[in-house]
C-alpha positions in Angstrom: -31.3 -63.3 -14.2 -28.9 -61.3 -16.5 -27.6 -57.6 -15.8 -30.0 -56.5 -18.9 -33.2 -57.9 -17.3 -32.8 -57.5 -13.7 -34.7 -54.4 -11.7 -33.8 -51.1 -11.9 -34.1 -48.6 -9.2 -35.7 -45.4 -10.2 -33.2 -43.1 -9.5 -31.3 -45.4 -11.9 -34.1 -45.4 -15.0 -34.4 -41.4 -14.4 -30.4 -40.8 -14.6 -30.6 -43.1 -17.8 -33.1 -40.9 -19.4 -31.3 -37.3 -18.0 -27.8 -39.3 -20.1 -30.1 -39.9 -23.3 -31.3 -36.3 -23.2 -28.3 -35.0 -22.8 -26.8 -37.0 -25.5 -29.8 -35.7 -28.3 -28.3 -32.5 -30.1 -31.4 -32.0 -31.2 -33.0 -31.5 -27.5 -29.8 -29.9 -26.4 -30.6 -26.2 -28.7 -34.4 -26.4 -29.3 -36.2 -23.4 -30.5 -39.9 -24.6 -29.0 -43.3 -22.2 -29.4 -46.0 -21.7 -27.4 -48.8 -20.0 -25.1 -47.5 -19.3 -21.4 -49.4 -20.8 -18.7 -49.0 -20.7 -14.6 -46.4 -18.5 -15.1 -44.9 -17.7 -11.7 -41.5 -16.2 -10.2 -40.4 -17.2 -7.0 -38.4 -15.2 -3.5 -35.0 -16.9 -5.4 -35.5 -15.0 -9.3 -36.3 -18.2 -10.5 -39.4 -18.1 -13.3 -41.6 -21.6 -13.9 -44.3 -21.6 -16.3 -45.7 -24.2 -18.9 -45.9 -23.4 -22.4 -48.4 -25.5 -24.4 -50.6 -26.1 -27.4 -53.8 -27.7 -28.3 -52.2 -31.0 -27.7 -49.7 -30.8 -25.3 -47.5 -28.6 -22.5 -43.9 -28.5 -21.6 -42.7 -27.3 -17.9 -40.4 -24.6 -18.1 -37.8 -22.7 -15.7 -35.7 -19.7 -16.5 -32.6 -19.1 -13.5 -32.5 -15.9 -12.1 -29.5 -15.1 -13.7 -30.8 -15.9 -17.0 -33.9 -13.9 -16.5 -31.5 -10.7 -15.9 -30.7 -10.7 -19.9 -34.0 -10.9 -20.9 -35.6 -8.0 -22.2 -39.2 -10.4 -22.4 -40.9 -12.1 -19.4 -43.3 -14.4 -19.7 -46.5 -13.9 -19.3 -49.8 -16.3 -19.2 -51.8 -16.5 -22.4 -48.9 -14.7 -24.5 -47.4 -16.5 -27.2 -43.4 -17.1 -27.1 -40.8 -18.6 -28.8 -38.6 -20.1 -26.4 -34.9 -21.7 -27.2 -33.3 -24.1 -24.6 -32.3 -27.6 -23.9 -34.4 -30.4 -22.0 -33.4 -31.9 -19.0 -35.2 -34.3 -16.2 -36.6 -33.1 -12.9 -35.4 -36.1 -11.1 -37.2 -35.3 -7.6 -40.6 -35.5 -10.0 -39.7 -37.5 -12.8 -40.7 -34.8 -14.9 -38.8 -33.5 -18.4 -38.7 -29.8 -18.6 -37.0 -27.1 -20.7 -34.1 -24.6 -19.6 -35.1 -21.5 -21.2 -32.2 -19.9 -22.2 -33.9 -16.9 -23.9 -37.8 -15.8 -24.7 -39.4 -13.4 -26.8 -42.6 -13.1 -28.3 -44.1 -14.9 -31.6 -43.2 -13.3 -34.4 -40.6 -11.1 -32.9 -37.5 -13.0 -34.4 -38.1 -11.2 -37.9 -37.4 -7.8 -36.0 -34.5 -9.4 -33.7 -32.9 -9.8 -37.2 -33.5 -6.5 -38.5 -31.8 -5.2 -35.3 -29.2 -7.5 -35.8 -28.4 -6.3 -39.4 -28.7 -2.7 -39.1 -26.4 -3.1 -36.0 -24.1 -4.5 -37.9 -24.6 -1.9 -40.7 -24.1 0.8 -38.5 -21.2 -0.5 -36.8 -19.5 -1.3 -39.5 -19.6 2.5 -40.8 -18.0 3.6 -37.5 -21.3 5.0 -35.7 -20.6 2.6 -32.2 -16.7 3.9 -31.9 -15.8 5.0 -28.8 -13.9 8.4 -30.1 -17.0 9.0 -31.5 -17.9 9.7 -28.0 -18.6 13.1 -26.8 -18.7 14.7 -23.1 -20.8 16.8 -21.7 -20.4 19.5 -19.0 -20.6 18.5 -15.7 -22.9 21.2 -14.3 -25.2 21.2 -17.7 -27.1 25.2 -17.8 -29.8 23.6 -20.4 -30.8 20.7 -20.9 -32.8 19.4 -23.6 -35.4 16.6 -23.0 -37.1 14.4 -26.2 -39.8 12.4 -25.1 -43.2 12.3 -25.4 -45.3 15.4 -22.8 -47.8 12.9 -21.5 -45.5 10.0 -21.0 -44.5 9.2 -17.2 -41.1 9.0 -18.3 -41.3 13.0 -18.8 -42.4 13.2 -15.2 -39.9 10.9 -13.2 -37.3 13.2 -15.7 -38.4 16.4 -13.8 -39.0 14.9 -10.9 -35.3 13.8 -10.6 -34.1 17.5 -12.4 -35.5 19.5 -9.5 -34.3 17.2 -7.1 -30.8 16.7 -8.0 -30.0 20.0 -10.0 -33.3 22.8 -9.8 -30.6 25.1 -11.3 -30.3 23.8 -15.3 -33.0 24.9 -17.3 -35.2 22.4 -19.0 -36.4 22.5 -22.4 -39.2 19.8 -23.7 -39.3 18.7 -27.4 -42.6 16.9 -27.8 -42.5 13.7 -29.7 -44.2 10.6 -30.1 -42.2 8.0 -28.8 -44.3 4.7 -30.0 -46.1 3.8 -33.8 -45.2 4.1 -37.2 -45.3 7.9 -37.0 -42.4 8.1 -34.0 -39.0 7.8 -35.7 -39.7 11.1 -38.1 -41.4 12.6 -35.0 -38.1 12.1 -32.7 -36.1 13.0 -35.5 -37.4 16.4 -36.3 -37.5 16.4 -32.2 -33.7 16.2 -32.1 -33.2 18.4 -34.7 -35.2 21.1 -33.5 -32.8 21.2 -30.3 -30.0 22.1 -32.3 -31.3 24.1 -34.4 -33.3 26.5 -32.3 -31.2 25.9 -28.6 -28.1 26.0 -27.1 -28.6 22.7 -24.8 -25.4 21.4 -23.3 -26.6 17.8 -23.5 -30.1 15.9 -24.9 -31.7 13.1 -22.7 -33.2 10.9 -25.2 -35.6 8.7 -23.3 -39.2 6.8 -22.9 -40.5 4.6 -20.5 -40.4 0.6 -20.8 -42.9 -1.5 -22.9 -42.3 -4.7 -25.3 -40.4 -4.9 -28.5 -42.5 -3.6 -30.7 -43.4 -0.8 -28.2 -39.4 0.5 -28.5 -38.9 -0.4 -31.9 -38.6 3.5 -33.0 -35.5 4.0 -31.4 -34.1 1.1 -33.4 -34.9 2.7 -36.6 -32.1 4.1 -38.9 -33.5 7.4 -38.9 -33.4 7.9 -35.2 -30.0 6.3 -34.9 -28.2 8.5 -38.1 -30.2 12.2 -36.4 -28.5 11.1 -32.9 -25.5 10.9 -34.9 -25.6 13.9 -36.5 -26.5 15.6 -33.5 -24.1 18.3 -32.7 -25.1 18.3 -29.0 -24.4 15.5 -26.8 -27.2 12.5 -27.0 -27.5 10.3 -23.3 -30.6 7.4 -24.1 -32.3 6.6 -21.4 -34.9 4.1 -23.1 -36.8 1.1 -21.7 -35.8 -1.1 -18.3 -32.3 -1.7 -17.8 -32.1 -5.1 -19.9 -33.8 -3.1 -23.1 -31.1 -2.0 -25.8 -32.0 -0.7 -28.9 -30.0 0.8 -32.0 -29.8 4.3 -30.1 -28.0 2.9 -27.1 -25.0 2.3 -29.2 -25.0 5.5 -31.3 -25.3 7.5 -28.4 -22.8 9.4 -26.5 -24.2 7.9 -23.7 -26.8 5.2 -22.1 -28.1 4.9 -19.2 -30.7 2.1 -18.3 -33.2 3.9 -17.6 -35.3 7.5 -18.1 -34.7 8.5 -14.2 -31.0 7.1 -14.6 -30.5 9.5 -17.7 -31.5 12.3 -16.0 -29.3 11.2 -12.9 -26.1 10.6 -15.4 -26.3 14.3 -16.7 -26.9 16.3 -13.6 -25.1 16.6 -10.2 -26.7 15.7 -6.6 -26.7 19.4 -5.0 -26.8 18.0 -2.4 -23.5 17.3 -2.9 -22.5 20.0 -3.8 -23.5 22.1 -1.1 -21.2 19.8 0.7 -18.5 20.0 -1.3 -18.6 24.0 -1.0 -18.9 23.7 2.5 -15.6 21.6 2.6 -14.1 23.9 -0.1 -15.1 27.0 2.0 -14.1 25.1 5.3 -10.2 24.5 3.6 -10.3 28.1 2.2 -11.0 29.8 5.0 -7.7 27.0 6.6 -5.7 27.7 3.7 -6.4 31.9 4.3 -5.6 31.8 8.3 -2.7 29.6 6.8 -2.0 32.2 4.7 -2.4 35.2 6.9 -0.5 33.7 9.6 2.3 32.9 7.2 2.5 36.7 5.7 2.1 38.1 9.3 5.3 36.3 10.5 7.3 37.1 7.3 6.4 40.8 7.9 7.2 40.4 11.7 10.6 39.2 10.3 11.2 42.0 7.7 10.0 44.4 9.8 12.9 43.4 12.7 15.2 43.0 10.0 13.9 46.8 8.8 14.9 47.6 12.8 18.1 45.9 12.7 18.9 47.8 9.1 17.4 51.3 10.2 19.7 54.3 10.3 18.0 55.0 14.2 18.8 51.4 15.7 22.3 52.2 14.2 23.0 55.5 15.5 21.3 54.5 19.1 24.1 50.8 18.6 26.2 54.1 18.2 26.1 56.1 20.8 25.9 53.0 23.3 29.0 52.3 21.7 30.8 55.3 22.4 28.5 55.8 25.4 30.1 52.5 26.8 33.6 53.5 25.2 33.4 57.0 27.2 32.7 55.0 30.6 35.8 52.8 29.2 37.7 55.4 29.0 36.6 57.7 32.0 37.6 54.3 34.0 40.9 54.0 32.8 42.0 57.8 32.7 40.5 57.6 36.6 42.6 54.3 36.8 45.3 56.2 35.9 45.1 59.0 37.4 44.6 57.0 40.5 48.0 55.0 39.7 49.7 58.3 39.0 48.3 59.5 42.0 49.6 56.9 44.5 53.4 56.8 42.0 53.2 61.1 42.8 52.4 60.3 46.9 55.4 57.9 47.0 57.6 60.4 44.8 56.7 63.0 46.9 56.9 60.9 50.4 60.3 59.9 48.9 61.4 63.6 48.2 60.7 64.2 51.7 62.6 61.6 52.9 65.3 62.8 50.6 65.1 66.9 51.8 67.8 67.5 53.2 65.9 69.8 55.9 64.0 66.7 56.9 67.6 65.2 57.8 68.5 68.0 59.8 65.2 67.5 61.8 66.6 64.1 62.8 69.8 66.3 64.6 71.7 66.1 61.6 74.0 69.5 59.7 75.8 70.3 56.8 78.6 72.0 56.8 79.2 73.7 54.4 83.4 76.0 53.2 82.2 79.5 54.2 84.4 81.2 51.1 82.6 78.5 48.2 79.9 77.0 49.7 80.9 73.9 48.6 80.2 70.7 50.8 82.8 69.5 53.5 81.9 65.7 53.0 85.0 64.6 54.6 87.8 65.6 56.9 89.9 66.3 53.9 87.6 69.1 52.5 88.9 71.0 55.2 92.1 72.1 57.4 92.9 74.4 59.9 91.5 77.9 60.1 89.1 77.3 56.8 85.6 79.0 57.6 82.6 77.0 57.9 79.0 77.5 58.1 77.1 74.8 59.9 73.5 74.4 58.4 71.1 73.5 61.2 67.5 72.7 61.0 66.7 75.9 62.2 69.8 78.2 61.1 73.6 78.3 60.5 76.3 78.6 62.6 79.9 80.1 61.4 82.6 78.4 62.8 86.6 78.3 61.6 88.6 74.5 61.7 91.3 74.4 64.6 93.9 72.4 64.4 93.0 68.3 63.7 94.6 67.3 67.1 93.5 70.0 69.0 90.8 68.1 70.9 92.6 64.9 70.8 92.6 61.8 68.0 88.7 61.5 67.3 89.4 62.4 63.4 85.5 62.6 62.8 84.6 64.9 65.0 84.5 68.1 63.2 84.1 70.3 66.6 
């Protein structure tokens, strides 16, 4: 049996068919249109559904992440046009189509009005970023263009009270859906800026189909957001809607309740952050206070060092302490004089010449001159003498030397 006719597995025939699929451009980027049937969307994100006519159907999954860009979901009965590629279900056999995008019959006309005036509007500079324009963080007025019976209004104030009660809120009625909405929402705009002082607009409505937003992708709407001297956020649709607005805009947010989040702050949080601001004022003041109190602690001992009292007290211990200096030294010596003036005066003693004639000593003394007879020459035979005792004098005359024999001293 040759390899061209022998068996093949399944597995084999199905991966054959997958390789042919993949192979047909033409199956690869199909646009296919249809009515939505057993449409269904699993715990993963995953949507199935089969889209069919009067002759036939086609199974269809979108991926979860796919089904995040949309801005259409499937729904059974509607009619879609639907632009994938077809692949094989192996596990079933089964041929199905990867949607790749979805929207409703008869919407790709408006897609590429979108798509032009887009482009027409970006190319005159309406999407620039320095176009851009701020808006005060803590927003006194805020000015609201959306329809009064709307829910979107409603989740708008709901979140305003919540998150900032303090801005006041002003409502500029509009239609927000049918023919009659984009000169309604334009007049809306202008009516803020010409009769307010809003810090920012919150341009918003609630989520619906394409048609159902199609009045914020009209020119009007897009050139009076423009022109809008006050700040424009957009808070139009669910988070995967855009329209023309959401580029013009100074801002978009994804949703109404988001807008009105994006222009206001949480209180909340900012009763926090003045508690922490008051708690590190009130550190930064004792920092403070304690810092000044020392500095004047120091000036003022610097005042006591430098004051004319602390000088004249330094002074007078000064010369109080130089006065007990010198009352110790004139004591010291008076004290040294003392004791020089005792031995002066002990020493006189011993030198009076009455206190060697206590010890049995005399002086003798020539009678005629008083002069001193010192030695035996002073005097000779039959001079007078007076003999000073310690108690008197005796007069006396000199014999002859040899009188009393050869004692020489002897003056007797």
């Amino acid at each position: 049996m040759s390899e061209l006719n022998r068996p093949r597995t399944v597995s084999e025939i199905t991966r054959y068919i997958s390789i042919l699929l993949t192979q047909d451009p033409v199956l690869q980027d199909v646009w296919i249109v249809g009515e939505a049937s057993n449409v269904r969307q699993v715990s993963s994100g995953h949507w199935y559904f089969t889209i069919k006519d009067k002759d036939a159907q086609l199974r269809c999954v979108m991926w979860r992440s796919t089904v995040q860009r949309q801005t259409t979901q499937p729904k059974d009965g509607g009619a879609f046009e639907l632009f994938g590629k077809i692949a094989v279900y192996a596990p079933q056999g089964d041929y199905q189509l990867i949607v790749d995008f979805i929207r409703p019959v008869g919407v790709g006309d408006l897609y590429q009005q979108f798509e032009r005036l887009k482009a027409k509007l970006a190319a005159e500079g309406l999407f620039d970023a320095d176009r851009k324009r701020t808006y005060p963080q803590y927003p006194h007025t805020i000015g609201v263009v959306t329809s009064a019976t709307g829910a979107a209004f409603q989740d708008v104030l709901n979140v305003l009270r919540k998150r900032f009660p303090l801005a006041n809120v002003i409502l500029s009625n509009t239609l927000v859906q049918g023919d009659e909405a984009p000169a309604q929402i334009v007049r809306a705009i202008q009516r803020l800026n010409e009769h307010t002082n809003a810090d920012v607009i919150l341009l918003c409505r609630g989520g619906g189909s394409i048609e159902d937003l199609w009045a914020f992708n009209d020119e009007r709407v897009a050139r009076a957001v423009a022109d809008s001297r006050i700040p424009v956020v957009t808070g139009v649709g669910h988070e995967t809607d855009f329209t023309i607005v959401d580029f013009v805009s100074d801002e978009r947010a994804p949703t109404p309740s988001a807008g009105a989040e994006r222009i206001t702050p949480d209180i909340q949080t900012l009763f926090e952050a003045v508690a922490d601001y008051d708690a590190l004022l009130h550190s930064a003041m004792d920092d403070l206070f304690d810092d000044k109190r020392k500095a004047l602690e120091s000036l003022q001992r610097r005042l006591m060092m430098a004051s004319p009292t602390v000088t004249i007290r330094n002074l007078q211990q000064r010369l109080d302490t130089l006065e007990i200096r010198a009352e110790k030294a004139i004591s010291n010596r008076l004290s040294l004089y003392q004791e020089r003036l005792i031995a002066k005066h002990a020493n006189l003693i011993s030198l009076n010449p009455d206190a060697i004639l206590a010890r049995g000593y005399a002086i003798i003394l020539k009678s005629d001159d008083k002069s001193r007879v010192t030695s035996e020459l002073d005097a000779k035979a039959g001079d007078g003498i007076t003999i000073r005792l310690k108690d008197g004098e005796i007069v006396a005359r000199v014999e002859d030397k040899n009188t009393h024999g050869r004692y020489k001293r002897t003056l007797f």
